[in-house]
N, C-alpha and C positions, 0 to 999 in steps of 0.2 A: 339668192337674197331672200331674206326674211320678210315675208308680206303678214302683218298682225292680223287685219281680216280680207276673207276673202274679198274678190273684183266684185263676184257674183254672188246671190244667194240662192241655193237650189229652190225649186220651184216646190218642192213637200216642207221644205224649212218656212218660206215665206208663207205657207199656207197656215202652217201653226201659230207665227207670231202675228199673222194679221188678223187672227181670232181673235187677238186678246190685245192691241195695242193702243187699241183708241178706248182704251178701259181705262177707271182708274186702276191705279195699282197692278201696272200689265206686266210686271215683271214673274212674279212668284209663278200666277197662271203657265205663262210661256213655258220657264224652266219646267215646273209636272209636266208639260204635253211634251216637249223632248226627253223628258227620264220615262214616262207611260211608253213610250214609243219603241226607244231604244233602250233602257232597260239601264242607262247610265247618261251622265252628261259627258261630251266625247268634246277634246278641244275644236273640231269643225262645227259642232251646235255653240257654243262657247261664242267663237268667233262671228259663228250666224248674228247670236241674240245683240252681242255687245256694237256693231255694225249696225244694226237696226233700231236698235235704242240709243245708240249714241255713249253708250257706257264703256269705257278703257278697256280694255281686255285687264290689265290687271289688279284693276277697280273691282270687277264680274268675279274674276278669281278668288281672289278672298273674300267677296261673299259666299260664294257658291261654297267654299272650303268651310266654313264658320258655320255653316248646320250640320249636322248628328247624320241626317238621312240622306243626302243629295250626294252619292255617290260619283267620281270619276274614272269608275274603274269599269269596265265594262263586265253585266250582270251583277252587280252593285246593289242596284234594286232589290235582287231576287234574293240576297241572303238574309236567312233569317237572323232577327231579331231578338234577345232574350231579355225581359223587363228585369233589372239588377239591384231596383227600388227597397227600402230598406223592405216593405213586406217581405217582396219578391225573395230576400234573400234569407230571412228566415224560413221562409218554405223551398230552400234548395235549388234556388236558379242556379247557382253552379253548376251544380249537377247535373240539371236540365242541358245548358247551355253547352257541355262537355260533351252529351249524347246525340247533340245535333252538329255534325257536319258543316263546320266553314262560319258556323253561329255568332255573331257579334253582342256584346253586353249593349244594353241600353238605360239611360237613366228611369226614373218610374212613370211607366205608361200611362198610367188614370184609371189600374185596374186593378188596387189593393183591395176591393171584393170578391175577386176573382185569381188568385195569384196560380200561376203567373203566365202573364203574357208572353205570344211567342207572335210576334209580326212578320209576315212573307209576302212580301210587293204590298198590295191591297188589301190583306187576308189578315183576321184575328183570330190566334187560338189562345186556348189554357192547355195550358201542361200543367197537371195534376201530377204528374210524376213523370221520370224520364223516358223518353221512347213512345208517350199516349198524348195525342195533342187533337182537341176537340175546336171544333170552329164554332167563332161566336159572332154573331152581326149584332147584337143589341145590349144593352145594359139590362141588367136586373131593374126588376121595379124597386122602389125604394119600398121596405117591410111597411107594415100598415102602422098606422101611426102609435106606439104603445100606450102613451100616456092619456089617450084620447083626449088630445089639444086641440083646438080650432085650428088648421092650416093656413098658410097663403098658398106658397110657391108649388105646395104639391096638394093643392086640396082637391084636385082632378085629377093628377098624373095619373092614378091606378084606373080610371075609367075605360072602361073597352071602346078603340078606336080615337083617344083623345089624342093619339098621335097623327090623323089624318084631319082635313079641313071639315068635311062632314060632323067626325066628332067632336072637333075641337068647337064650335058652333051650337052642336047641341048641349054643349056641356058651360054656355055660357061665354065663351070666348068669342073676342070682337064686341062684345057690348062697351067695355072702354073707349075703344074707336073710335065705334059710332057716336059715343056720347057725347065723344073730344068735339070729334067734327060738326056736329047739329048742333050743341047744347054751349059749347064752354068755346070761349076767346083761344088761342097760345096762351096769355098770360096767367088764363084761370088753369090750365093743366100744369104749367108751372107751381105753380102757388098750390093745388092739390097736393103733388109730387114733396113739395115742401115742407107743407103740414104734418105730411104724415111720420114725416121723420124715416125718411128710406135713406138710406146710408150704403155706400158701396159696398159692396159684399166680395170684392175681389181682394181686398186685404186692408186697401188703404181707409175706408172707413169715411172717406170724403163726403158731406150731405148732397144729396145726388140731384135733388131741387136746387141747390143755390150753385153743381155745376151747369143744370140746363139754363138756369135763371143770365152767368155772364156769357153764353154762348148765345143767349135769345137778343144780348143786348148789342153784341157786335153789329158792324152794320155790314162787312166787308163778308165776301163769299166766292166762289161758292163753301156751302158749310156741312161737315159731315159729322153721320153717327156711327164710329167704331163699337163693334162689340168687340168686346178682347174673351175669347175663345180660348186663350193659348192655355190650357189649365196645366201647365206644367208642374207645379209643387208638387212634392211626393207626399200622400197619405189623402190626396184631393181628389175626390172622382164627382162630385155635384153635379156640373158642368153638363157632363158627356151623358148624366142620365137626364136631364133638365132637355138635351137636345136631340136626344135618341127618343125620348116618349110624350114632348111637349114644343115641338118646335116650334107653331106658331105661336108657342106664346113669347116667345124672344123676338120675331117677325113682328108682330102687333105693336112689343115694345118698345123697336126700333121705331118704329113707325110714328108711334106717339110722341118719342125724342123728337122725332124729326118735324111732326109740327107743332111742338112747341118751343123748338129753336128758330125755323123758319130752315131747317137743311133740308136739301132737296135729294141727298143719296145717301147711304148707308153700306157699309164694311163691314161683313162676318169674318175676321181672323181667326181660322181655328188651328186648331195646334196639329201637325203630321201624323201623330201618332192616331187620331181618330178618322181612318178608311169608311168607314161604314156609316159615320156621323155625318162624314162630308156627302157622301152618295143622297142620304138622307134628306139631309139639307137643301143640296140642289135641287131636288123633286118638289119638296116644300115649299120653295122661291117661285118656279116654277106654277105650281096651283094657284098658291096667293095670285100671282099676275094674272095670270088666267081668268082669277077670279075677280076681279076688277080692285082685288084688296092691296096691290103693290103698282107703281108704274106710275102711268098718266090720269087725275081725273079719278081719284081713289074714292070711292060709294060715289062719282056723279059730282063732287065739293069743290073741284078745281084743283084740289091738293096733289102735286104729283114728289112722291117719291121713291125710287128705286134701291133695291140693297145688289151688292153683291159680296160673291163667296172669294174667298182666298187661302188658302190651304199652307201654311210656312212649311219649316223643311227640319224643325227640331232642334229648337235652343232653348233652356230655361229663359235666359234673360229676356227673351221677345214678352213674355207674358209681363213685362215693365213697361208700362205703356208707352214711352215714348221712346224705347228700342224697336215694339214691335209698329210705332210710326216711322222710325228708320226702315225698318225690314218691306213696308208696305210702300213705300216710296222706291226700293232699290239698292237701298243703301246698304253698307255696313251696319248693321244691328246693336251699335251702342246707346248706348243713354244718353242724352241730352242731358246739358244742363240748363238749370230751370233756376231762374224763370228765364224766358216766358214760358208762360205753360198750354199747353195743345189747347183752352179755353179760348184765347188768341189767337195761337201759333203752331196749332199741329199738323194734320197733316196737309202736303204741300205749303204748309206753312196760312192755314187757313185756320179759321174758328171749330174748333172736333169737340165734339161729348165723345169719351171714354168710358164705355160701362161695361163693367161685369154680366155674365150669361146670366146667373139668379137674382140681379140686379135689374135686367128690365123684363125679366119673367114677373116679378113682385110687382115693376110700375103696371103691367096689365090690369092687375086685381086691382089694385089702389085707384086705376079710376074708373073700374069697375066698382066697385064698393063705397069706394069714400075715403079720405084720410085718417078720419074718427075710427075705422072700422079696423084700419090697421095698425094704429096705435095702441088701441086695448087687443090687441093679442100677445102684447108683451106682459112681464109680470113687472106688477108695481107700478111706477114709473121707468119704466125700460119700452119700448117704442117696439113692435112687430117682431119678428121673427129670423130665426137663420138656422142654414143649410149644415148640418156634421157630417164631413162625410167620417166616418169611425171602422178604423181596421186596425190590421195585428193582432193580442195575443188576445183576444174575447170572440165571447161564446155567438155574439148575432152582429158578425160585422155589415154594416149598409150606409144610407143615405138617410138620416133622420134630421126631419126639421122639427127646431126646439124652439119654444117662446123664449128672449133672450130674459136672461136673470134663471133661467133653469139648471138647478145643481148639477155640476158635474156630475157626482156620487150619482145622482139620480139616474142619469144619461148610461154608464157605464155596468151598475150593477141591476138598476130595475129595467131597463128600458131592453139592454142590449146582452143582458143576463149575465153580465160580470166575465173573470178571466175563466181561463181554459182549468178544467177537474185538475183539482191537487195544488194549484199554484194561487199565486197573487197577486192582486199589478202592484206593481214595481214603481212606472213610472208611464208617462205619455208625453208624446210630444205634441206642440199646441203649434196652430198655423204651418200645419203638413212639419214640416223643419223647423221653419224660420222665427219659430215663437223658441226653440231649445228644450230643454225638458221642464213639466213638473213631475215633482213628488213630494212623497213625505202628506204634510197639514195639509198642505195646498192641494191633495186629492179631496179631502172631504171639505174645505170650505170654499174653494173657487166656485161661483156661479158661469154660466156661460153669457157673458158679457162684459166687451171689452173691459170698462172700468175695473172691473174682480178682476180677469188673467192680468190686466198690468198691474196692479198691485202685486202679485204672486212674483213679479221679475219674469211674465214672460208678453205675450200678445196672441188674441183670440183669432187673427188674418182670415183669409180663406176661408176657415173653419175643417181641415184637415186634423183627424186626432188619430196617432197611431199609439196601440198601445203593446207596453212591454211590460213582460212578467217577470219574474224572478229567476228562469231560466236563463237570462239575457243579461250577459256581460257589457256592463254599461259604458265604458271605454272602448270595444267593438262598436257598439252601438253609435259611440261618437267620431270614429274613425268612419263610419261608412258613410254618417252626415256629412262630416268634412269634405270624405272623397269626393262626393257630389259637388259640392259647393266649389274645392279648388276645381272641377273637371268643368263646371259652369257657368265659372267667373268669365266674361268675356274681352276680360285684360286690358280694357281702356284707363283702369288706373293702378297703382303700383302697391295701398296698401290692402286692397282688394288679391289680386295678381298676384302679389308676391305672401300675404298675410295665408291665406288660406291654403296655400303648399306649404309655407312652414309651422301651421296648427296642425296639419295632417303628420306633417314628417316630427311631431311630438306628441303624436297619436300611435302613430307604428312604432313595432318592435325591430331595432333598440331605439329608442330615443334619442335625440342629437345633444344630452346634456349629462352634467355630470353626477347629479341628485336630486333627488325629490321635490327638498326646497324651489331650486335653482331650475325646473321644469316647472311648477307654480307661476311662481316668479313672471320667467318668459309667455310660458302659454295666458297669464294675465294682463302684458303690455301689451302683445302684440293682438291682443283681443279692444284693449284701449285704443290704440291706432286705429284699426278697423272702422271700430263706430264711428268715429270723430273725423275719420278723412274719406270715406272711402264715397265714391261719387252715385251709388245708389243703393237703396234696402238691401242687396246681398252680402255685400261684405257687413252691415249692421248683422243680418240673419245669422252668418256662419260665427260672427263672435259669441251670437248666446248659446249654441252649443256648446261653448267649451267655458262660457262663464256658469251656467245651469248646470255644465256636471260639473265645478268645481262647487258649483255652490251644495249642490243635494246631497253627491255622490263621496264627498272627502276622502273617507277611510277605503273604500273602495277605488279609488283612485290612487292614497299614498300605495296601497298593499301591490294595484298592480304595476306602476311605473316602477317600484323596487325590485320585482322581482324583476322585469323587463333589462331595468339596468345591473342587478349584480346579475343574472341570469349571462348579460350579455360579458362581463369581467369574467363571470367563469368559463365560460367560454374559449375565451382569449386567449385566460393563462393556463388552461388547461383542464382546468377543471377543479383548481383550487378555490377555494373559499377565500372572497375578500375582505378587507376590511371595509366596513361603513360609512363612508365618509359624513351621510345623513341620518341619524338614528329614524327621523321620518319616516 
């Protein structure tokens, strides 16, 4: 007879989940201490967890199946990894990934400065070429600032030691805190926060003062501060360098959230793919507490509030924030719909602030400094600063923070010294993917700020900018976007689910249609669909790929889907020459 869980729970099983069960969000933890252990999750760990937390067995199941990394197969763990991210694959991850033994593809790891990634258990390397693979624990510093612009988010990163508590202190950090706590109500850091005009920096652009302002107003609790960590978009590495060489300032950040809503704990979600950032992190948690700066009774004020770390298992879609409050609760990792929205109703179904990593690195400074201060570092009337992370085909690919209204042009050819000897850019994609491509005008007059890229027909998100040159077949280019987007759609809806496997399969060769025309045509509704039904930002995202190269790219698009499709008629009939049925 078929028993779903065991009678019993082995006494090294019980030991692991009772580390982590009276935590919030005890689940993710659990599952890493069984995969660190055993090297896979085996159906008796399976059966342990879902027994102990009360979760179905085949509930656990398709979670556990629904990330990228959380293997079933035993030694799972241990097989490498190879970043397949559009960088990654201009610089020959195939290749790579051929020369290593049992190798799996993976979507883009957060290391388009560095391509490309090759992950083993815990461990990051580059592979500069096949068969040489160098170990890396850290991010690059972000390049010094070229334009010499006043900073926010990185105007200490490059300090010696501002990655430890020591230097992070001597270099000015924590004087926000302090100030918060002696000097200012909750409602005046609020109303700070507000002034200054900080805005999410994870894509959605939401004013980050008026979401503290209706989570300070709820009465119901208890009430938390998610940071969303998950920097999944490909061509985005900010994040990971924000948390590898400034961690307390995201720490302090949280912190500040949390009394100016009145939450009393806080949630780091960071994405799988950063081993070394989480090692980091927890060290970090750790000293803060130590230091009377996290916990019970924070400087002596009464104020207690605790973070902790949570590490996912490698989905795009979790860095949506109310899949990756699914994913933090246990659940299946979909989207919510909304409203209500996590200000209310997130997680556990309590009042959540959701902020981006360079989102509450910036609140630190801002009440450090003052609202006024970080106002005018934007140009014009444009409000403070944001983060590019800038890769592909250019000469000084990094992390540069740009005052917002700062010309592209300026970004790409002065800052970052333009494309690679002999070539051109072509084109770049805006918000890692999900902004689709610019080109053409739109290189030299878009400013870097939201209002200019949406006029252009695209969006500034994230601030991920990959760039392509002229060596780069722009229909490849939009095949490998799509590939991603069908591979991490997470199929809760059908024009999403089903839109993006059939924008890809009119991406490859041959095409599933009979002309040029009649490939337009389709690849245009079924791009219409998308926007209008699809239940969150990514099926919106994977339509402007393919409406942004129809729009830039025309002739370059009629010449290749024709050749694609008579290519594939001669084929057929032998190698005769057919008739046209499209002169297109």
């Amino acid at each position: 007879m078929y028993v779903p869980f065991p009678l019993e729970i082995a006494a090294e099983d019980q030991a692991l989940i009772d580390r982590y069960r009276q935590e919030p969000a005890p689940l993710l933890p659990i599952l890493h201490a069984f995969y660190a252990r055993d090297g896979h999750l085996s159906p008796d760990a399976l059966r342990a967890i879902g027994k102990a937390l009360g979760i179905p067995l085949a509930d656990l199941y398709g979670t556990v199946t629904f990330y990228h990394h959380l293997s079933l197969e035993p030694g799972g763990r241990d097989r490498p990894r190879v970043c397949t991210g559009p960088v990654c694959c201009q610089r020959g991850a195939e290749a790579i990934r051929a020369h290593l033994d049992g190798a799996l593809p993976m979507a883009c790891a957060g290391r388009c400065d560095e391509p490309v990634p090759v992950l083993v258990a815990d461990e990051t390397f580059v592979a500069q070429a096949p068969g040489r693979l160098e170990r890396r624990t850290s991010s690059p510093l972000p390049p010094p600032n070229p334009g010499g612009v006043e900073e926010c988010v990185f105007a200490h990163i490059r300090r010696p030691e501002r990655a430890t508590l020591k230097g992070y202190r001597h270099t000015g950090g924590y004087q926000g805190l302090i100030r918060a706590l002696t000097e200012m109500t909750p409602a005046q850091v609020v109303e700070t926060v507000q002034a200054s005009g900080l805005a999410g920096r994870g894509g959605a652009g939401f004013p980050t003062g008026l979401k503290w302002r209706f989570v300070a107003a709820e009465t119901r609790g208890p009430k938390t501060i998610v940071c969303n960590a998950d920097e999944g978009e490909p061509g985005c590495f900010k994040d990971r360098a924000i948390l590898d060489h400034d961690p307390f300032a995201v720490i302090e950040g949280m912190t500040l959230a949390g009394y100016a809503t009145g939450a009393e704990r806080g949630i780091i979600y960071l994405r799988y793919e950063y081993p070394e950032t989480y090692h980091r992190l927890a060290a970090a948690l750790r000293v803060a507490e130590e230091a009377g700066l996290l916990g019970e009774d924070i400087l002596g004020t009464g104020f207690d509030f605790r973070i902790y770390l949570r590490r996912g298992g490698g989905a795009y879609i979790c860095g949506e924030e109310t899949s990756l409050l699914n994913s933090l609760e246990g659940r299946h990792p979909f989207p919510r719909n909304r409203p209500p929205y996590p200000t209310t109703h997130g997680f556990e179904n309590r009042p959540t602030v959701v902020n981006n990593v360079e989102t509450l690195a910036a609140a630190t400074h801002i009440l450090a400094r003052g609202a006024d201060w970080y106002r005018g570092l934007g140009l014009g009337d444009r409000a403070g600063t944001k983060v590019i992370s800038l890769s592909g085909d250019i000469q000084r690919p990094g992390n540069y923070e740009v005052p917002f209204g700062l010309p592209l042009r300026t970004l790409l050819y002065e800052w970052a010294g333009g494309p690679l000897p002999g070539r051109r850019i072509q084109a770049v994609t805006m918000a890692g993917l999900s902004g689709g491509f610019l080109a053409g005008d739109a290189l030299d007059t878009v400013t870097l700020d939201e209002e200019s890229v949406r006029s252009a027909g695209s969006m500034l998100g994230a601030g991920g900018i990959v760039v392509i040159d002229d060596s780069r077949d722009m229909v490849e280019m939009a095949r490998q976007a799509m590939a991603f987007f069908a591979h991490e759609s997470c199929g809760k809806c059908f024009p999403c689910r089903i839109g993006t496997q059939r924008l890809l399969e009119r991406l490859e060769d041959p095409p599933p249609v009979g002309s040029v025309s009649r490939w337009e045509e389709e690849v245009r509704d079924i791009g219409r669909v998308m926007r209008t039904m699809s239940a969150c930002g990514l099926g919106v995202a994977a339509s402007f790929v393919t409406d942004s190269l129809l729009r830039h790219f025309p002739q370059q698009v009629q010449q290749t889907v024709a050749e694609r499709i008579h290519g594939h008629r001669a084929s057929a009939t032998g190698g005769a020459h057919p008739e046209q049925e499209d002169p297109a």
